[in-house]
C-alpha positions in Angstrom: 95.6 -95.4 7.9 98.1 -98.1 6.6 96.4 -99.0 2.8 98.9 -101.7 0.9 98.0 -100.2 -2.0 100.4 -102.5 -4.4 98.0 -105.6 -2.9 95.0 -107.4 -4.6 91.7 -105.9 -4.0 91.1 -108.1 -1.7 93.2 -106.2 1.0 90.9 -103.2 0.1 87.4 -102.3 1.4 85.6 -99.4 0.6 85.7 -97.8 3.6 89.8 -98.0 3.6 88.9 -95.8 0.3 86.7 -93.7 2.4 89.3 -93.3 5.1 92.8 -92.8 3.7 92.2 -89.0 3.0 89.3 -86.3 3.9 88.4 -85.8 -0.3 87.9 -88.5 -3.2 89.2 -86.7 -6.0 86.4 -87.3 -9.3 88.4 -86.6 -11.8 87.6 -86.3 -15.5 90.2 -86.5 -18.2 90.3 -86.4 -21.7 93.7 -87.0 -22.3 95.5 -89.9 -21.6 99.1 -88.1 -21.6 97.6 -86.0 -18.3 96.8 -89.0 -16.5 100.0 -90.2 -15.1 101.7 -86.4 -13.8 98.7 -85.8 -12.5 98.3 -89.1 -10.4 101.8 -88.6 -9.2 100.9 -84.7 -8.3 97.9 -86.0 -6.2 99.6 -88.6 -4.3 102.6 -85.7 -3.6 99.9 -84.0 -2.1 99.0 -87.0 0.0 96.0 -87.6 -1.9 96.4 -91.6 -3.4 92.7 -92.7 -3.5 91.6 -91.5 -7.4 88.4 -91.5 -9.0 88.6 -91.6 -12.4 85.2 -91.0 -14.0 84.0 -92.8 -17.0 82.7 -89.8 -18.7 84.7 -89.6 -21.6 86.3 -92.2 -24.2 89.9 -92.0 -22.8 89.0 -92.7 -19.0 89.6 -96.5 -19.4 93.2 -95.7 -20.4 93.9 -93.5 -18.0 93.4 -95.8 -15.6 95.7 -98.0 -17.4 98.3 -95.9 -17.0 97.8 -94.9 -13.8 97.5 -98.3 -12.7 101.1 -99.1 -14.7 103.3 -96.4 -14.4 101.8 -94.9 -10.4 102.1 -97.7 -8.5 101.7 -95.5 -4.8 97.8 -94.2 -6.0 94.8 -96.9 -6.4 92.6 -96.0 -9.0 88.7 -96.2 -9.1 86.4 -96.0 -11.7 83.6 -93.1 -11.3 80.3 -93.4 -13.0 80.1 -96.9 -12.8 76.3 -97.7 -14.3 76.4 -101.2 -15.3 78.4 -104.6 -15.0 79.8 -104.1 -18.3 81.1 -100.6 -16.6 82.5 -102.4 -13.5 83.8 -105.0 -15.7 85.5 -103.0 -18.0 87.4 -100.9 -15.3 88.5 -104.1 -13.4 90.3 -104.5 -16.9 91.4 -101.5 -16.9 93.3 -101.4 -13.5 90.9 -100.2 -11.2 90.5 -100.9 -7.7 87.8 -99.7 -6.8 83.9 -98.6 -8.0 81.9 -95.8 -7.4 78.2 -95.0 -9.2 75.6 -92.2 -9.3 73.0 -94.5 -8.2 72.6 -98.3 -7.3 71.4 -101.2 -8.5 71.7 -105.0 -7.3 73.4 -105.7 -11.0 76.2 -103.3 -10.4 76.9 -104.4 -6.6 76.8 -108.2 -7.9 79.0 -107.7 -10.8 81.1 -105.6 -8.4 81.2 -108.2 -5.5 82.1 -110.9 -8.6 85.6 -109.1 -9.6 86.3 -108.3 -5.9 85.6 -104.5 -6.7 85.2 -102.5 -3.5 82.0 -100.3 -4.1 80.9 -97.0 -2.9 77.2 -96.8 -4.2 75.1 -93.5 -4.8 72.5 -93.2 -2.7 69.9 -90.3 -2.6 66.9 -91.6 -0.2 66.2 -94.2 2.4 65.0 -96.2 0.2 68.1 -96.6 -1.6 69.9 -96.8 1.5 67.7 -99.8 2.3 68.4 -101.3 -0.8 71.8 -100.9 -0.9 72.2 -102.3 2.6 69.6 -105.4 1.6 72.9 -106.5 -1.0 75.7 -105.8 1.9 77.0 -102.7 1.5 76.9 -99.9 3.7 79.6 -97.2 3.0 77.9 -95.4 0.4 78.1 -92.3 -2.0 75.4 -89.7 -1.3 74.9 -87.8 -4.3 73.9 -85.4 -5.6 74.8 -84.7 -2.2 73.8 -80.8 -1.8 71.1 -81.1 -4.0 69.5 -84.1 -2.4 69.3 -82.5 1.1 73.1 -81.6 2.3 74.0 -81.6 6.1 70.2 -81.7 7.2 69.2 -85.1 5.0 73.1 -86.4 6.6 72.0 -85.3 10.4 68.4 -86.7 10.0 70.4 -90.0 8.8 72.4 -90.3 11.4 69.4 -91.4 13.6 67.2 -94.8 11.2 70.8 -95.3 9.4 73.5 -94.9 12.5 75.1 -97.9 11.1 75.9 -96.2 8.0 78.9 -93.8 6.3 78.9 -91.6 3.5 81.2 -90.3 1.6 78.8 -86.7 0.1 79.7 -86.1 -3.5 78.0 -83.3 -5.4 77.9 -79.6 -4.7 81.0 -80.1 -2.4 84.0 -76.8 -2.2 86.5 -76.4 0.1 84.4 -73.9 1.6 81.5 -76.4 2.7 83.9 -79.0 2.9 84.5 -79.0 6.6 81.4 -79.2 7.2 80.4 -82.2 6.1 83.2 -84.4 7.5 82.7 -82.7 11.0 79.2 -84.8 10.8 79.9 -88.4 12.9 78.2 -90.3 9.6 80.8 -89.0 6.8 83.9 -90.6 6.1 85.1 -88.5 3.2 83.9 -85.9 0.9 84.3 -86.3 -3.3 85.1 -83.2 -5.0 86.3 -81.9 -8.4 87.9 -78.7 -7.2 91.6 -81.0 -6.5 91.7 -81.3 -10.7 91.0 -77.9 -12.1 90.2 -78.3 -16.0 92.5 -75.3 -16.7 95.0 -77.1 -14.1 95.0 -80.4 -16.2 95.1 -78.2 -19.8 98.4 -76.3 -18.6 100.0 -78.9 -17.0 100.1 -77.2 -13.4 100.9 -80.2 -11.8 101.8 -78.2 -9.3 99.0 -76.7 -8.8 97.4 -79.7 -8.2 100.1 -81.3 -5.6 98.9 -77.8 -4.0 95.5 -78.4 -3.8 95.4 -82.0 -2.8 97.5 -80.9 0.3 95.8 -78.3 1.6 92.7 -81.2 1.7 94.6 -82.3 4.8 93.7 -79.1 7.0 89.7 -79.7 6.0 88.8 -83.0 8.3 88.2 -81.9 12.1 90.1 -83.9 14.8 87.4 -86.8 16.3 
């Protein structure tokens, strides 16, 4: 899928982040001098679409400098739980919103900045309400927890209109799985951006692992 990823938001949906690879990588760093060789060793891997979580003090400047010196990846903010969040990473660079969970504050303040948002979902109610506000690619999480492949197959029939992008409990191992269901998009997983990659600088490691991602999505 053609993404112009050096365009303005607007150009970008959420399900054009859902689409450009089989796995959202949520990553989580702590120091901002791993954030750029790391960008640039996912998108060698083919992998541009990067969740950066905010789960630690330095995220909002890792974005920054993805956003400044990686010009081929689009960032996204991960763990987006208020509009002060969403407004903060819009600041910051990024180009998209993901959250745990969903409220109609977060996709309003998203929706405001022109922030494409995948929200976490867990139940049909919070599928309703999600869709109530417009949006319907969404983050099921904490996907193996919350039901796996049987709660995605017995959504397929009340929410056929919907796609999901499971996040939570996902390996390459199960991967393939999921995204061989007609209802998932994409998968999120942490396994692309090993914490004892990211410490020793194996950025080649990681350019490894985001290109063997390409092998897990089933031909449709």
């Amino acid at each position: 899928m053609a993404v112009n990823v050096n365009g303005q938001n607007a150009s970008l949906t959420a399900l054009d982040v859902m689409r450009d690879a089989p796995v959202i990588p949520v990553i989580v760093l702590n120091d901002v001098a791993h954030a750029v060789p790391m960008a640039r060793a996912l998108v060698e891997g083919g992998i541009r679409m990067l969740e950066v979580t905010l789960r630690t003090p330095q995220a909002l400047a890792c974005m920054e400098a993805i956003a400044r010196d990686v010009p081929e990846a689009v960032v996204g903010a991960g763990t987006v739980r208020s509009a002060a969040d969403a407004q903060a990473a819009a600041r910051a660079g990024a180009r998209f919103a993901v959250s745990p969970g969903f409220t109609p504050a977060v996709g309003r303040a998203c929706r405001d900045l022109n922030l494409p948002l995948l929200p976490g979902v867990a139940t049909g109610s919070e599928i309703m309400m999600a869709q109530e506000e417009g949006f319907s690619a969404l983050k099921f999480f904490p996907a193996v927890q919350a039901g796996g492949l049987a709660m995605l197959k017995a959504w397929q029939g009340p929410f056929g209109d919907v796609v999901f992008c499971p996040t939570g409990g996902i390996q390459p191992g199960n991967a393939a799985e999921f995204l061989a269901l007609g209802n998932v998009a994409c998968v999120g997983g942490s396994w692309l951006v090993p914490g004892d990659a990211l410490a020793a600088g194996d950025w080649a490691r990681i350019t490894e692992l985001a290109r063997a991602t390409a092998a897990l999505r089933p031909a449709r």
